[in-house]
N, C-alpha and C positions, 0 to 999 in steps of 0.2 A: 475403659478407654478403647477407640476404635482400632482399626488395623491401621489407615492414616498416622493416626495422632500417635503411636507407639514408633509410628517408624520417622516420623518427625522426627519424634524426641531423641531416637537412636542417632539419626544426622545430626543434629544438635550437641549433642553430646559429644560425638566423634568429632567436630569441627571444632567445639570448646577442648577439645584437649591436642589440637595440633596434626589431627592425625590427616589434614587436607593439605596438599601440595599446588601450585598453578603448575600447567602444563607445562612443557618446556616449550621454547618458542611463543609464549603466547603476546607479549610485547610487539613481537615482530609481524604475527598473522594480524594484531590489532592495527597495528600502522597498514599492512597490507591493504586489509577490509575498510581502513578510512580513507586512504588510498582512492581505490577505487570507488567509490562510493563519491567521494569529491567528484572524481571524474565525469560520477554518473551524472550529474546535478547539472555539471556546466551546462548551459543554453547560450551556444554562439552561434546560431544563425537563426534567420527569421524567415518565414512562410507567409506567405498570404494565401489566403483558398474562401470559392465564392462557396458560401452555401445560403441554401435557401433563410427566410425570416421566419418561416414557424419551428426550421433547425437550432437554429440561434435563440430563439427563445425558450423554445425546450431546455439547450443546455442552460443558459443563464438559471430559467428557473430550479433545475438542478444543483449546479453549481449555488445557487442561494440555499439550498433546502441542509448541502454539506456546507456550507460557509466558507465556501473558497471562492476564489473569483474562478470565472469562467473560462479565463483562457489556460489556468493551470487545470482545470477539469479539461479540458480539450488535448493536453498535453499528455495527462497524465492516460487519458484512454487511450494516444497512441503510441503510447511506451508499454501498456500492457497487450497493445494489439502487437508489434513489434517483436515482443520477446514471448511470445506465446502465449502469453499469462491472462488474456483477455477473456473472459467467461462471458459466451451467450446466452440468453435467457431461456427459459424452457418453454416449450410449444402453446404451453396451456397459457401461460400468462402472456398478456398483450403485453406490447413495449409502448404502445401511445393508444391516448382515449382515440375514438373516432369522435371529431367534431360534425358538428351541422352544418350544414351550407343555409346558407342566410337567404 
């Protein structure tokens, strides 16, 4: 048996004979965290912003590749630009093919 699966078995164990308590307060951080997290969701106001047609299409085609609609991809990139959380891409890799000119 691996080191894994031994120490599974040992939480298993312990958990089947009672020996796991919940945190104290955990009822309350749980309301807390749903709390805010509602909060976070609300969308009450509305934006318009010009951006270009090969923008637009990029996101859309994106947004289809994740199976969301494209204005929650639009949303959701500037909630993670917003809160820091926004990762940009590394040097080496392009972020759009180069198209042809016709």
């Amino acid at each position: 048996m691996s080191k894994e699966s031994k120490l599974e078995a040992e939480i298993l164990a312990s958990f089947e004979r009672g020996e796991w308590q919940p945190a104290p307060k955990v009822k309350s951080e749980i309301a807390r965290f749903a709390k805010m997290a509602s909060a976070s969701l609300v969308k009450d106001k509305r934006v318009n912003i010009r951006i270009s047609s090969r923008d637009l299409n990029d996101i859309q085609a994106k947004a289809a590749e994740e199976a969301i609609p494209y204005q929650t991809l639009m949303a959701s990139v500037l909630h993670k630009y917003v809160t820091g959380r926004l990762v940009e891409p590394s040097p080496s890799r392009p972020t759009r093919q180069k198209r042809r000119a016709s």
